[in-house]
C-alpha positions as CSV (number, residue, x, y, z in Angstrom):
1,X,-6.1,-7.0,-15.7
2,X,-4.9,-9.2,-12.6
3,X,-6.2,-8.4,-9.1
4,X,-3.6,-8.6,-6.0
5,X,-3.7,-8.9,-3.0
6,X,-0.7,-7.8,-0.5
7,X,-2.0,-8.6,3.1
8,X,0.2,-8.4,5.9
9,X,0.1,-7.9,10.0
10,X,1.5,-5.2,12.1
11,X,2.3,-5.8,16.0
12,X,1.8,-2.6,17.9
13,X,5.0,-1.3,20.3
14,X,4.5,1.8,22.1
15,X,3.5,4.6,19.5
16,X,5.1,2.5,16.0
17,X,3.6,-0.5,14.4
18,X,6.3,-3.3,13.3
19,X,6.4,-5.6,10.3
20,X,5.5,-6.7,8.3
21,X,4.5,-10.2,9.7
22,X,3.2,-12.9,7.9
23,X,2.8,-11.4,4.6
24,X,1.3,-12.9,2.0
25,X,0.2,-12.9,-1.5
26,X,-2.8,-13.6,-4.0
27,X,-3.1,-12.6,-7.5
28,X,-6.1,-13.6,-9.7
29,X,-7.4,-12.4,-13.1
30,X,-11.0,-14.0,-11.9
31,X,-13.4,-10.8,-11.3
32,X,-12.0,-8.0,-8.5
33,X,-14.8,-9.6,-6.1
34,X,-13.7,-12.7,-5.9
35,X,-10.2,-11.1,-5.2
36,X,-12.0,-9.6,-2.1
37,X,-13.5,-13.3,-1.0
38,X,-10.4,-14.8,-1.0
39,X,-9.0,-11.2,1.6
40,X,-12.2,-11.9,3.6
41,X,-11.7,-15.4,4.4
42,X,-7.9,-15.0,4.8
43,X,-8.5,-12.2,7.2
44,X,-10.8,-14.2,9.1
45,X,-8.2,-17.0,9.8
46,X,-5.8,-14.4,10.7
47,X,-8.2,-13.7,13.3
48,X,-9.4,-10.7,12.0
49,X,-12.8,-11.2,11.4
50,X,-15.9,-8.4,11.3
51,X,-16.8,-9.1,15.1
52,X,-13.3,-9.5,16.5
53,X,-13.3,-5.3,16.9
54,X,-9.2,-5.5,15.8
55,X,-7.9,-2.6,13.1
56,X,-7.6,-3.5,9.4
57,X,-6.7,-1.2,7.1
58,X,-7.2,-1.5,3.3
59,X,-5.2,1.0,1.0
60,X,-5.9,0.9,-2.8
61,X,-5.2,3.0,-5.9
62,X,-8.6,5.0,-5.7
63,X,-10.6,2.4,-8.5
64,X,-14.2,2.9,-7.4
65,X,-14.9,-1.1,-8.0
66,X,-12.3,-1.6,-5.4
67,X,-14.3,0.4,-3.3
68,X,-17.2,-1.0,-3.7
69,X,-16.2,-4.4,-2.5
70,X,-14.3,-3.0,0.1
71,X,-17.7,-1.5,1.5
72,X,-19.0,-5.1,0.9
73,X,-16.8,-7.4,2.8
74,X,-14.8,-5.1,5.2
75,X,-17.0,-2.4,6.5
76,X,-15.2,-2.4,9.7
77,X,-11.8,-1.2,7.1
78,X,-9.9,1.6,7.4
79,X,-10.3,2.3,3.4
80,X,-7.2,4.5,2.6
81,X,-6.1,5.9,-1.1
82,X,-2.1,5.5,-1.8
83,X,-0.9,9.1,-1.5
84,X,1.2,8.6,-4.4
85,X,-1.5,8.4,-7.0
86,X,-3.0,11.4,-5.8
87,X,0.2,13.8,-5.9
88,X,-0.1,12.1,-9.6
89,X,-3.5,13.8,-9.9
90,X,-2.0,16.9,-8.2
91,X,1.2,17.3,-10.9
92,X,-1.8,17.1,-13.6
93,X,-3.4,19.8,-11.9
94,X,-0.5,21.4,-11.5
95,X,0.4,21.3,-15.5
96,X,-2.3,23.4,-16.3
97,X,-1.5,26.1,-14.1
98,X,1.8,26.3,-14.4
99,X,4.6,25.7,-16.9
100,X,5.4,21.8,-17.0
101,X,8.9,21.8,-15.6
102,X,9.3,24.8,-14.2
103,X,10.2,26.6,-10.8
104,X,6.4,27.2,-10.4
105,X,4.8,24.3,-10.6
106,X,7.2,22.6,-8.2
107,X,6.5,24.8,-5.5
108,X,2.6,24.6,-6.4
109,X,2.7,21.0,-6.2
110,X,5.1,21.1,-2.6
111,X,2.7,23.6,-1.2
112,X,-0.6,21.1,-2.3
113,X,1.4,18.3,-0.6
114,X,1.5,19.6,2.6
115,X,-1.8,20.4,2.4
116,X,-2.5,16.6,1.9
117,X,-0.3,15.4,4.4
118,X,-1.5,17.9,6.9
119,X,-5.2,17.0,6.3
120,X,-6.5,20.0,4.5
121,X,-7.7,18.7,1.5
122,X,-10.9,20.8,1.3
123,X,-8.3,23.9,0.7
124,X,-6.7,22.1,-2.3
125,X,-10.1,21.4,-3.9
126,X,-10.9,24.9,-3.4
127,X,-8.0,26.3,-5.3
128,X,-8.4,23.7,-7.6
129,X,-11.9,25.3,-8.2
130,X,-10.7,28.9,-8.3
131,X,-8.1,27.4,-10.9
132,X,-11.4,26.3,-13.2
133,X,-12.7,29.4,-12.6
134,X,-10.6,31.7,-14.1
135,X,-9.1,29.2,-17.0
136,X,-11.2,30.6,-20.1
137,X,-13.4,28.1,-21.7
138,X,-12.0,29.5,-24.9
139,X,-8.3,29.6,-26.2
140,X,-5.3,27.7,-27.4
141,X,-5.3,24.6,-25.3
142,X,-8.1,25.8,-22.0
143,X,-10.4,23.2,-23.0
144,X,-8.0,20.5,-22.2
145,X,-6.7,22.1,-19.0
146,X,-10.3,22.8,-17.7
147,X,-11.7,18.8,-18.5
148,X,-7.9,17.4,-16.7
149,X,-8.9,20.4,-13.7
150,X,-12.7,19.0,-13.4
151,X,-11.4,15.3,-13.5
152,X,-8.9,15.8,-10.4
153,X,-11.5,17.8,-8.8
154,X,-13.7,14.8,-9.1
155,X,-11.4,12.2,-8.4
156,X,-10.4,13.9,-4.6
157,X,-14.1,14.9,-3.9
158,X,-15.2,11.5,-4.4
159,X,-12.4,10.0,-2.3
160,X,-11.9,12.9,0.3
161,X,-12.7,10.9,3.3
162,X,-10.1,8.0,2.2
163,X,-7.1,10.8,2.6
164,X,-6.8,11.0,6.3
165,X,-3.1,11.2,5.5
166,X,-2.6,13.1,9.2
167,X,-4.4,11.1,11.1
168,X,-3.1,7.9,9.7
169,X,0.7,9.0,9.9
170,X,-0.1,9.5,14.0
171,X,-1.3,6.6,14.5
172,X,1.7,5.1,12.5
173,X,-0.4,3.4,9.7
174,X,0.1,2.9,5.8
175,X,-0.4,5.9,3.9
176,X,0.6,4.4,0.3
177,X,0.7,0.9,-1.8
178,X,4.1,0.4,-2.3
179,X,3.9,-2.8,-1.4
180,X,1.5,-3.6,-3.6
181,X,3.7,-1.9,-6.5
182,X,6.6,-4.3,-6.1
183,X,4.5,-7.4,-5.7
184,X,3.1,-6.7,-9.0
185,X,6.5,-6.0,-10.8
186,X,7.6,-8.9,-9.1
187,X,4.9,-11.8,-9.7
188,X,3.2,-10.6,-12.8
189,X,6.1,-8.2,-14.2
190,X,9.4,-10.5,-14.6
191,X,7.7,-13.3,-15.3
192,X,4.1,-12.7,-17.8
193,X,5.3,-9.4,-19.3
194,X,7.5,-9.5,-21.6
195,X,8.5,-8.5,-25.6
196,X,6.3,-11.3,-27.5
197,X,4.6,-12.7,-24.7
198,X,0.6,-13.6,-25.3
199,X,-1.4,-14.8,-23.0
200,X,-4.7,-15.6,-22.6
201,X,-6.5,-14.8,-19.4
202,X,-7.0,-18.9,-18.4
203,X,-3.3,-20.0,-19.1
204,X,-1.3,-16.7,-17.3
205,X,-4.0,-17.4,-14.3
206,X,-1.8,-20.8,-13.8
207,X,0.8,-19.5,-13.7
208,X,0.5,-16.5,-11.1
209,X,-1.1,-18.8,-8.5
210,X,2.1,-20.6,-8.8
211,X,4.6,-17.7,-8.3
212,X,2.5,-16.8,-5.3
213,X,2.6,-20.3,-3.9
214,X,6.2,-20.0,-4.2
215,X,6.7,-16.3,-3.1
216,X,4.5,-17.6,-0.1
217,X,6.7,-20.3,1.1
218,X,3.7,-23.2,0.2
219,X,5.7,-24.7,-2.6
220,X,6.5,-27.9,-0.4
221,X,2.8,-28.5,1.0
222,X,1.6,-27.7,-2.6
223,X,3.9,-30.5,-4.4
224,X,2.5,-32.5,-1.9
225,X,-1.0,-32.3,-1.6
226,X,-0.7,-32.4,-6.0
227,X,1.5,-35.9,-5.4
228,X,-1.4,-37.5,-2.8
229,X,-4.2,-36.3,-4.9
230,X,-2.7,-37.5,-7.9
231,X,-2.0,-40.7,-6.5
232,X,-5.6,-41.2,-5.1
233,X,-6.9,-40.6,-8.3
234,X,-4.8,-43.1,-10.2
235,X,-5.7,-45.7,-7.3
236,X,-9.0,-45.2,-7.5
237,X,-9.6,-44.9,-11.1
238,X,-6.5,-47.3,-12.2
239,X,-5.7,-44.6,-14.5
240,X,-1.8,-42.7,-15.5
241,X,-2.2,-39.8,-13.6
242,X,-1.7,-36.3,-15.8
243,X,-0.1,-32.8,-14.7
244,X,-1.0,-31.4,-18.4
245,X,-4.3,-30.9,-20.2
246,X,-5.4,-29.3,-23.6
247,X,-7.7,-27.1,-22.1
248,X,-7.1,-24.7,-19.4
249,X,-9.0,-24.3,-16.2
250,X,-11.9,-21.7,-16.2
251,X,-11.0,-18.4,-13.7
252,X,-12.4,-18.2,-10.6
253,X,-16.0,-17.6,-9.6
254,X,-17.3,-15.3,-7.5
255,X,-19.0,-17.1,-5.1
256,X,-22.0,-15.5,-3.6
257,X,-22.4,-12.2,-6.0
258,X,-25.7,-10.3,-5.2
């Protein structure tokens, strides 16, 4: 599975932030830490380095690796889960409660919402408990509904103080990944996944860094600096240069992996 990378800048004006400003893209399927190298460094030339005491904010999907290496190399990060996947978690919740589809559940699911979005998460992890509580371990269909319960009740404690949602609507900052979302659909999606299509992990790495050179407006400076290196090569070895080889390149390395 590829790793991207959506970073952009906001600019401040009165109470809103506007952007995005120089957005740009990386998608890799080298390990999820080198992913977060290659944010680090670009961070840092952004002028958004650990020391320079500015605002960064990550947001992810909730994958623990992720936030792992966001501990790693951003500690000064505002580490934020996209809302989104967890009204997912709270419609799965919601399913074993109440009839799927019905009148019920909708109103369940509004009421946990605002919950969320008014940062009172503790009191939707509480009924989610009392839910557990008094779904029988036996019957038609309760052991399922209490392991999906205990799962969402695990996957919002864990992450409960990456759901500021309140907070982080005040002070006018991202609350989900869409961004993200659409980058993937549109670099990896239209182009590697389609009806026959293999791939192996060395070849379809290629060919992402490409899109994102292109979706990044680099396509120019990157025909370029392929045409001089190519040309100093042949120069200095008095060989016909080569675009194509047999072999792919290996993925990326992490670089410096404790």
């Amino acid at each position: 599975m590829a790793t991207l990378i959506v970073m952009y800048t906001l600019r401040r004006s009165g109470p809103h932030l506007l952007g995005p400003i120089n957005r740009w893209l990386y998608a890799s399927f080298a390990p999820k830490e080198h992913a977060f190298q290659i944010a680090r460094r670009e961070a840092n030339k952004r002028g958004f380095a650990p020391e320079s005491g500015r605002l960064i904010q990550i947001v992810t999907d909730g994958d623990l690796d992720l936030d792992c290496y966001a501990k790693r190399y951003f500690p000064e990060a505002i580490h934020t889960i996209d809302v989104m996947h967890v009204i997912e978690k709270l419609w799965t919740a919601g399913e074993c409660i109440h009839p799927e589809g019905s009148r019920e559940l909708k109103r369940w699911v509004d009421l946990q919402k605002k919950r969320l979005y008014h940062g009172a998460v503790a009191k939707i992890v509480t009924e989610l408990r009392c839910q557990l509580d008094q779904t029988p371990r036996t019957g038609p269909g309760n052991k399922g509904k209490r392991e999906r319960l205990t799962n969402v009740i695990r996957y919002i404690e864990k992450r409960i103080d990456q759901m500021n949602y309140r907070q982080l609507l005040a002070q006018d900052l991202e609350i989900g990944s869409g961004a993200v979302e659409g980058a993937v659909k549109n670099v990896i999606g239209k182009r590697c996944d389609h009806g026959g299509m293999r791939w192996i992990k060395e070849r379809v790495e290629a060919l992402v860094q490409l899109r994102c050179i292109e979706i990044n407006g680099h396509w120019d400076a990157f025909v370029a600096t392929v045409h001089d290196r190519l040309k100093a090569d042949a120069t200095a070895t008095g060989t016909r240069p080569r675009l194509q080889s047999q072999s792919p390149a290996p993925l990326p390395v992490v670089l410096d992996a404790a």
